[in-house]
N, C-alpha and C positions, 0 to 999 in steps of 0.2 A: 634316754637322751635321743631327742629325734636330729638327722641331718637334712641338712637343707638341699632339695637338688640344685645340680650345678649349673651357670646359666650361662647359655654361650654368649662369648663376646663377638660382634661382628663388625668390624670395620666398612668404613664407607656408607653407612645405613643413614647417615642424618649429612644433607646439601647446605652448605653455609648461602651458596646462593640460591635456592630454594627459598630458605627461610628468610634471606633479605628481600628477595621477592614475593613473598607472602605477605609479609610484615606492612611492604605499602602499599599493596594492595588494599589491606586495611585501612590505612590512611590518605591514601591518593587523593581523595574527595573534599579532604580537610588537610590538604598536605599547606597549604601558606597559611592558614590558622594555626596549627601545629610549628611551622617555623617560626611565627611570630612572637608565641609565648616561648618560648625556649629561647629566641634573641633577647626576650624582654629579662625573663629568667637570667639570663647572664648577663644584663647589663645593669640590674638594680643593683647586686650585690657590689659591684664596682664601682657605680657612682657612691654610696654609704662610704665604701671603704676610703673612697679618693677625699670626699666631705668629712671623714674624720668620725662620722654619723654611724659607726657600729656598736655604738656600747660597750660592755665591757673591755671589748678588742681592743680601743681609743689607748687605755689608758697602758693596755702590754704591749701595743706598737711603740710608744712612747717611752717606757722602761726600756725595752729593748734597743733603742736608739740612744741612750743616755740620757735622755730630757727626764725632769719632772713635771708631773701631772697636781696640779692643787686640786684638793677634794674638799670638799665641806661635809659636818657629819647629817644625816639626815634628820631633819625638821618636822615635825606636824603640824599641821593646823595649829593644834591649839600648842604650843610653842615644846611638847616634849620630844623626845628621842625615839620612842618606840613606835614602831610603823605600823 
């Protein structure tokens, strides 16, 4: 049986603000391209949800508020059931 040697722990060794200043560093250059898609990123998901436009979600926000939801069973082309 081999043992593992034992590995010290060292506090202090990693800067939270170091690394948030590293970090946009990296990004400075494209830093409002970067804000833009992540405003954009959180604004589509909330227009859908407001417009009712999520899909399946539509229909458990609706349960969940006591409404019912009418569904139709699914159609083909040519007029069977199987998708």
């Amino acid at each position: 049986m081999s043992t593992t040697p034992e590995i010290p722990f060292r506090r202090g060794v990693i800067s939270p603000v170091e690394c948030l200043t590293e970090g946009f560093n990296l990004i400075k250059d494209q830093y409002w391209l970067f804000l833009g898609i992540c405003a954009v990123a959180m604004i589509v998901p909330t227009e859908r949800r407001d417009r009712g436009l999520s899909g399946s979600s539509r229909a458990g926000g609706c349960r969940d508020q006591g409404y019912t939801v009418a569904t139709t069973p699914f159609r083909a082309p040519d007029g069977t059931s199987k998708p």
